[in-house]
N, C-alpha and C positions, 0 to 999 in steps of 0.2 A: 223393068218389070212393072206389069200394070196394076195399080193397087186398089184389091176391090171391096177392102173395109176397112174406117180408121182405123178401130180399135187393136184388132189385131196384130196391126201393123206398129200401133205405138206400144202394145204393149211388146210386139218381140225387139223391138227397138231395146225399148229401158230393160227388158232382159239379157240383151246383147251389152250392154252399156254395164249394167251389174255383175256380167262373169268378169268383163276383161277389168271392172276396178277389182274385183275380188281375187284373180288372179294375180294381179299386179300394180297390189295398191303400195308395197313398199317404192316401188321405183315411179308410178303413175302418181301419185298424189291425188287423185281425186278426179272427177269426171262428170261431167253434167249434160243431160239431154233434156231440152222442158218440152213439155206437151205440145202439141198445135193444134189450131181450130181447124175445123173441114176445109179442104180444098188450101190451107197452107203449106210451107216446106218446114220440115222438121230444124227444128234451132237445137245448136251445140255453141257449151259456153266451154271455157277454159276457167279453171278455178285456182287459188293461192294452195302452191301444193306445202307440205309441213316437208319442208328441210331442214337438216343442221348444217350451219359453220363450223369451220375447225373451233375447237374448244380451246381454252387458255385465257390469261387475265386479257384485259381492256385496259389500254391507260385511261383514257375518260371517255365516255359515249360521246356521239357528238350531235349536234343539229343537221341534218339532212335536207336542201331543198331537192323534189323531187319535178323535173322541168318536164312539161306535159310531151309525155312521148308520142312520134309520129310515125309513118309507114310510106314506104315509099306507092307512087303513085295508084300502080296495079292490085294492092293490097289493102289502100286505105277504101273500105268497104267491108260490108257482111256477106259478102256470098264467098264460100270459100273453094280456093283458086286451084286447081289441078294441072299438073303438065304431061303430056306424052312426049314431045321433043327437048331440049335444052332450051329451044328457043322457041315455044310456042307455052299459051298460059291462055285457061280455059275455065271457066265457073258451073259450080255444082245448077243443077235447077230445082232439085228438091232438097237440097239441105244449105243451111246459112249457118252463119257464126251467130248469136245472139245480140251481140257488138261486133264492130269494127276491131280486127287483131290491136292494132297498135292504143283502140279504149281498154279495151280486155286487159293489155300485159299493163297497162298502166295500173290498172288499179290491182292488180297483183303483186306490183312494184310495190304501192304504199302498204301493201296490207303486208307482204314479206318482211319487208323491210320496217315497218316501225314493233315488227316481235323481236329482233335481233337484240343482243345485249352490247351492241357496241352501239346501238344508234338510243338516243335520249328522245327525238321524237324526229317526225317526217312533217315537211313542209310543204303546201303546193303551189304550185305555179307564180305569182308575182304578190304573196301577203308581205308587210313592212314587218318581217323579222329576221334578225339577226342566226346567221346558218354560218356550220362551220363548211361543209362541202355541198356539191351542188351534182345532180346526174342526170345526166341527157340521153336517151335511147331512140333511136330508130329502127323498126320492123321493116327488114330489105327486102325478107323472101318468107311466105308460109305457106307450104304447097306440097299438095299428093302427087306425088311422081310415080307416074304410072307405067315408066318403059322400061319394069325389071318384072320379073317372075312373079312377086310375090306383093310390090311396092315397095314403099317408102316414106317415112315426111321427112320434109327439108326447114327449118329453120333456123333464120340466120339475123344475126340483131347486131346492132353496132352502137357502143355506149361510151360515152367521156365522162369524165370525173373532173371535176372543177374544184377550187378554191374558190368558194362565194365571196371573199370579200376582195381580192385584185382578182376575179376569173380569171385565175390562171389553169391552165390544162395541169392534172399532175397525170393522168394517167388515161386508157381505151381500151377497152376490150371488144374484140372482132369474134363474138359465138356463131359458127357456121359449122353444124352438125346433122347430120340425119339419123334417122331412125327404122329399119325392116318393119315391114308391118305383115300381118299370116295374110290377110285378104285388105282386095281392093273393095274395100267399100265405106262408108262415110263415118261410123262407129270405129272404124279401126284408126281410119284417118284421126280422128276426136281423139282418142287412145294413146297415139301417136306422136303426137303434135302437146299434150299432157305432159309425157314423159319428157320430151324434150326443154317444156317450159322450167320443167323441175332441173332439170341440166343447169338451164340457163340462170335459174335462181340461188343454185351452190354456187356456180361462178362469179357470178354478181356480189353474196352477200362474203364469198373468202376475199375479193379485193376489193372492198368498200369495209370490210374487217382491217385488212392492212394498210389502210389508206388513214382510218379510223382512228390506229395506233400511232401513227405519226403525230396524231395531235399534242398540245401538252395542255395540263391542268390550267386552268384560267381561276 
């Protein structure tokens, strides 16, 4: 559709973007569309949604390094990626990520993850401090699948858990989930792909909870 005034247009945007947080802020967590200057694509961020872990004691928090997450080839980029086949992968032209998916879930990672009551603080990438575990994610797939009635998003993450001090593997989680979405279009996608991140961050924060409790008091 041909757009023949900013404004208008951004403003039904962050309208469109405020029903669906309002609607469905307990399960979305939160949703961000920022402005663009003339003749730009509209940018969609992904924000740290407010989850809880399972509740119960902590045997002691622990030291967290949190190792710079990546995406696989097709992914690692801001334009975000839509499919009509299984096997065909296709980019928006007027709307992008804000960041790169696998910059975006990282820093959602730190910010998730250093509120949790199990964890004592988060660590990044290669500083000279002592960690008790260590977690690795890869962003495989984040994409509006468009060859159903109504769509979809697909996203799928692949995570290891480490022992920082002999890297030993203790554990991996394989999140590969989608989500219905009411319409094909980039706000629902954003929407979408939100609720999903919030999925993937009660998964994440209950087995790095259990992983957490394994430790003993030092």
């Amino acid at each position: 559709m041909k757009k023949t005034s900013q404004v208008p247009v951004i403003k039904g945007i962050i309208r469109a973007v405020i029903a669906i947080c309002s609607l469905g802020a307990l399960t979305l967590g939160g949703c961000s569309v920022l402005p663009k200057a003339e003749g730009e694509p509209s940018l969609w961020r992904l924000v740290t949604p407010s989850v809880e872990t399972s509740s119960g004691p902590v045997g002691c928090p622990v030291t967290l390094r949190l190792i710079e997450t990546r995406a696989s080839d097709a992914i690692a980029r801001r334009d975000m990626a839509y499919s009509r086949t299984p096997q065909s992968l296709a980019y928006y032209r007027d709307n992008r990520w804000s960041a790169a998916p696998a910059t975006m879930l990282d820093e959602i990672l730190d910010e998730g993850l250093t509120g949790q009551s199990w964890v004592r603080n988060v660590v990044r990438g290669g500083a000279r401090v002592a960690t008790d575990l260590a977690l690795y994610c890869e962003v495989e797939h984040l994409e509006h699948q468009l060859g159903y009635v109504d769509g979809r998003v697909r996203l799928k993450v692949a995570c290891s858990w480490y022992r920082s001090g002999e890297r030993e593997l203790l554990e991996t989680l394989s999140f590969d989930r989608t989500v219905e979405i009411e319409r094909n279009d980039a706000s629902h996608y954003a929407a979408g792909a939100q609720a999903l991140v919030a999925d993937f961050m009660r998964a994440i924060g209950r087995q790095g909870r259990s992983l957490g409790n394994l430790c003993t008091n030092r």
